[in-house]
N, C-alpha and C positions, 0 to 999 in steps of 0.2 A: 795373621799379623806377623811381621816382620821384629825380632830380638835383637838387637846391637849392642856393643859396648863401645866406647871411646875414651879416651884417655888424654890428658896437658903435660903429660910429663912432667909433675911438679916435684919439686928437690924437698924432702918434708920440711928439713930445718936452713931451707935456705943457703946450702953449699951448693958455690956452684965450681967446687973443682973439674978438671976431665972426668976424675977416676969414678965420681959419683954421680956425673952425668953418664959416664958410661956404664954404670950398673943400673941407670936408672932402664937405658935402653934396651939392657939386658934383658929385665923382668919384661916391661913391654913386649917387647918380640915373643918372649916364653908365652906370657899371657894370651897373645893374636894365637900361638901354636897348638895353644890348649884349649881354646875359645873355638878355632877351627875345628880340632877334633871332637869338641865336644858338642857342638851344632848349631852356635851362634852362627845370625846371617848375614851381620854387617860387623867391622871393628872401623872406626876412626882415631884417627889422629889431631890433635889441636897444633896450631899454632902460636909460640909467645917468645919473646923479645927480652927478654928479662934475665936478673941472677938465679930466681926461683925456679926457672922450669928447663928440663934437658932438649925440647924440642924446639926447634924454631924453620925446622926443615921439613915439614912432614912429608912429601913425597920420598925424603929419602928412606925414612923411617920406615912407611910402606913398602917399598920398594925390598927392605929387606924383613921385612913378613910376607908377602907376596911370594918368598922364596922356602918360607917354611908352610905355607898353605895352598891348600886345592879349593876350596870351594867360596868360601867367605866374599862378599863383597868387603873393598877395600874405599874410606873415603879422608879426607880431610875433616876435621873438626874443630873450627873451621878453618879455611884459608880467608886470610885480609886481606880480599880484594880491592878495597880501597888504597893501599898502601903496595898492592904488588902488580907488574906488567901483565897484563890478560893473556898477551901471545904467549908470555914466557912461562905460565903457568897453566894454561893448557898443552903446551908442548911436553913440561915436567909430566901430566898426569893421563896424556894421553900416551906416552914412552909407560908411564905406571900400566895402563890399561892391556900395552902388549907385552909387560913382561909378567906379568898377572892373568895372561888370556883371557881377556874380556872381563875382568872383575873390579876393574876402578869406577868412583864416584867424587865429585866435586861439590863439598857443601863449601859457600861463601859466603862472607858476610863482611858488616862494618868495622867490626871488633867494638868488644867490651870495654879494651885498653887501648892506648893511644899511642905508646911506644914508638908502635914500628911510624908511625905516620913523620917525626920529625931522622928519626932514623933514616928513612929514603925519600927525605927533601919534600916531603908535601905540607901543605897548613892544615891544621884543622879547620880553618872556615873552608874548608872547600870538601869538609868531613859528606856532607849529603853527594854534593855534586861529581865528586872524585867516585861514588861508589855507582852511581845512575850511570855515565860516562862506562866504567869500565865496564859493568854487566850487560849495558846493550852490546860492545865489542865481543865480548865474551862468548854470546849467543852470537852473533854476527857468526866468528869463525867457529864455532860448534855446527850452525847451520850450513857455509860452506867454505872447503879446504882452500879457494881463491878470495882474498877479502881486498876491498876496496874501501877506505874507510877516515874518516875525519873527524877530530873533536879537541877540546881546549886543552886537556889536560897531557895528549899525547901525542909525537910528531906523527904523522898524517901516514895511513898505510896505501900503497897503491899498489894492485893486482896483484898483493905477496901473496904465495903458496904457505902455508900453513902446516907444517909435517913436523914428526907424522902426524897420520890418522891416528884414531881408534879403530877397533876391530868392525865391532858394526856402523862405523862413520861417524858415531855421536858419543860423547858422556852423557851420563844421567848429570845432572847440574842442579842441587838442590840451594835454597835459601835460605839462611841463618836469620832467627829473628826473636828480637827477647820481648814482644807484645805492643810495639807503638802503633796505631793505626795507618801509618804510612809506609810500615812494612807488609803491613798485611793485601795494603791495596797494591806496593810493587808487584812482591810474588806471585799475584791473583791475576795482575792483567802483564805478566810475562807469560803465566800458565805454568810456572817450573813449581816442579815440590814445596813445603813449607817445612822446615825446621825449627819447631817451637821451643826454646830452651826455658823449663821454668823450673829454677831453686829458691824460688823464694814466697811467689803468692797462689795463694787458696785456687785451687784448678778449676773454679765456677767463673773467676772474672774471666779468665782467658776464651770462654764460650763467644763473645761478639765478636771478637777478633778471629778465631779460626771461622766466622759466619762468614765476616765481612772479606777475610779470603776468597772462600770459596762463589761470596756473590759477585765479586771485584774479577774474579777468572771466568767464569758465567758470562759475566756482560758482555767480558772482552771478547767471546765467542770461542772461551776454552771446553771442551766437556768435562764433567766433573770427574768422570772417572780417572781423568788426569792432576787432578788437581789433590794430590796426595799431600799428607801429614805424618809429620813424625814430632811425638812429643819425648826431650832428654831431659833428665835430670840424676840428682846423686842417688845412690844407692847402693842397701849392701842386705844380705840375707842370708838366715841362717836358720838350720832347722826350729830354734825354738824363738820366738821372736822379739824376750824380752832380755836376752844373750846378746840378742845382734842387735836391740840398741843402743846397751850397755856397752856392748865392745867398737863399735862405728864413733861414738860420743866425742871420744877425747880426741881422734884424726880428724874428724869434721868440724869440731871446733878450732882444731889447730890449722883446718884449708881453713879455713873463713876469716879467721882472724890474719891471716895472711895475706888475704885476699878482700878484706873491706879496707873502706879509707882508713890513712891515719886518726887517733882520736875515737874513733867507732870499738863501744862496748863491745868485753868479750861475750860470744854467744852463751848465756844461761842454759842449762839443764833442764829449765819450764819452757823455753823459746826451741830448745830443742826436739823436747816431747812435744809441743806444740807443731812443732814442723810433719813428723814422725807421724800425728795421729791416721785415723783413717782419712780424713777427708785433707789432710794436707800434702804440702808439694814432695814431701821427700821419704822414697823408697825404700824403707830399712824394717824390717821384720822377719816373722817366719815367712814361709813360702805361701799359706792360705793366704794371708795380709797383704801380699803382694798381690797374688793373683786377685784377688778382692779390689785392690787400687787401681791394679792395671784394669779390670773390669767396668770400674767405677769411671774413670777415666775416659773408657771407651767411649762409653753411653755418652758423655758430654761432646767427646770432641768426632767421635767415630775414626781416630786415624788407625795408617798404616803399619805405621812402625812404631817402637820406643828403643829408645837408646839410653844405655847405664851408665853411669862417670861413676866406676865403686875404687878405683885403688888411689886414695887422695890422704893428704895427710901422715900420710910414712905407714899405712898399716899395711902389716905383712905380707908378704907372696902368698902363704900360703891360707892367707882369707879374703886373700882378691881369689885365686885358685879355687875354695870353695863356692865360693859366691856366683863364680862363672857358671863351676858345673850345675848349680842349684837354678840358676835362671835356665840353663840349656835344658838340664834335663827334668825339671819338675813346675816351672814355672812356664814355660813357652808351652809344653805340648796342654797342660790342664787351661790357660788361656785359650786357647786355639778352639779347644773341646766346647767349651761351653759359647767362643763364639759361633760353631759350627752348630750347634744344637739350637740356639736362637736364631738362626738365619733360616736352618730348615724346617724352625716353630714358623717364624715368620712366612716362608716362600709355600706354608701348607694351609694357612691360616684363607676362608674364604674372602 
């Protein structure tokens, strides 16, 4: 299994001067440099439009982690491709992929927020069709560097060249999806990765939905071994586990409170721990607890990756810092272990 972290850039208390957008970016980059050395496999970047978050650019953001690291895959988290030109954003993350030597990724999606959609002139009623429209283009020139191509929402491309490339001719191009059954059916009968983001419900419901992926890619005559998952959500960890959710509490209630509707209660301390338990969506304990979740987890959904959103809320660098090394180095290799010993129970079993 595959370990990531990803990040929104969010401003804790809502300034959004230069000087504190620019320390936000600061920490980020540190964070990717630290994350690389310490043996995460993916970092992403989000996208948002807002006072509250320093990122709205991620390829650039990339672009200068890419230059502090050697190994990491590098992706978007996500990019709103409903709201943004397919040519012009594969061009940004295909330029990413060769200044990164082969280590860019493209997760997209519809967005959570609406923001950017009146920002660059589109409606919301055209929220479904704007995002179908650009990701068939999207794979179009992924597929190939000469595209020829027509549809409502964009003037009509004919026999353009598409450059650059990427290194080995293609992005990985994964799909952002927070559990409707009509994303589950796109990404399945595109055949592209699945990106399940869950911060909010119990990890049992979301079992027919990663099903109906993988039978919706099946149909379409994808093989399944292609048909990858990755589930992200919040999280933070610390050696002792009732520390780390004592100390995560007050930042995660202060992202959510910032981040639900106006009028929406602040998060309780019983809705919290309720979240926190073993069988719920959200990440934060000692390292057994995790690896225990993430285990737990597996068994339901069997995916490839997991990815962690832990430095929200204004908490410190140096327990976003901690929290990385403790996933790289005591969380990922004991998951790995025990998935590798049920596989080889499994692959001996008559």
């Amino acid at each position: 299994m595959e370990f990531g972290i990803y990040t929104f850039g969010d401003l804790a208390y809502g300034t959004s001067d230069p000087a504190s957008a620019r320390r936000r970016i600061d920490e980020i980059v540190a964070a990717a440099k630290f994350a690389d050395e310490a043996g995460i496999d993916v970092f992403g970047v989000g996208e948002h439009h807002r006072r509250d978050f320093a990122i709205s650019a991620p390829s650039v953001v990339l672009a200068a982690i890419a230059a502090v690291t050697r190994r990491m895959r590098l992706t978007s988290a996500v990019s709103i491709l409903s709201s943004d030109d397919p040519v012009r954003l594969y061009q940004q993350f295909a330029t990413l992929d060769l200044v990164s030597v082969g280590r860019a990724e493209l997760l997209v999606g519809r967005g959570a927020y609406i923001e950017s959609f009146p920002l660059f002139g589109h409606a919301l009623a055209d929220y479904e069709s704007l995002f179908d429209e650009k990701l068939a283009l999207l794979n179009a020139i992924n597929d190939e560097a000469v595209v020829t191509w027509e549809g409502r929402h964009r003037p009509a491309i004919n026999a353009a060249a598409i450059m650059p490339r990427p290194l080995k001719g293609r992005l990985p191009i994964w799909i952002a999806a927070g559990g409707t059954p009509s994303s589950a059916i796109r990404a399945g009968r595109a055949g592209l990765p699945l990106n399940l983001a869950n911060i909010g419900g119990m990890p049992e419901r979301f079992v027919p939905f990663i099903d109906l992926y993988r039978q919706s890619g099946i149909e379409a005559g994808h093989r399944r071994e292609t048909l990858k998952v990755a589930i992200s959500g919040h999280f933070h960890v610390q050696r002792d586990g009732q520390r780390a959710r004592d100390a995560f509490f007050p930042y995660y209630r202060r992202y959510m409170a910032n981040n639900l509707p106006r009028g929406h209660a602040e998060m309780s301390r019983q809705e919290y721990d309720a979240l926190a338990s073993p069988r719920g969506p959200l990440f934060v304990g000692s390292v057994q607890e995790i690896v225990d979740k993430v285990l737990m987890e597996h068994e339901l959904f069997g995916h490839q990756r997991y990815m962690a959103q832990m430095d929200i809320g204004g908490i410190p660098f140096e327990k976003v810092r901690e929290s990385i090394e403790l996933l790289a180095t005591k969380v990922a290799p004991a998951v790995r272990q025990a998935l590798h010993q049920t596989s080889t129970v499994s692959s001996s079993s008559p």
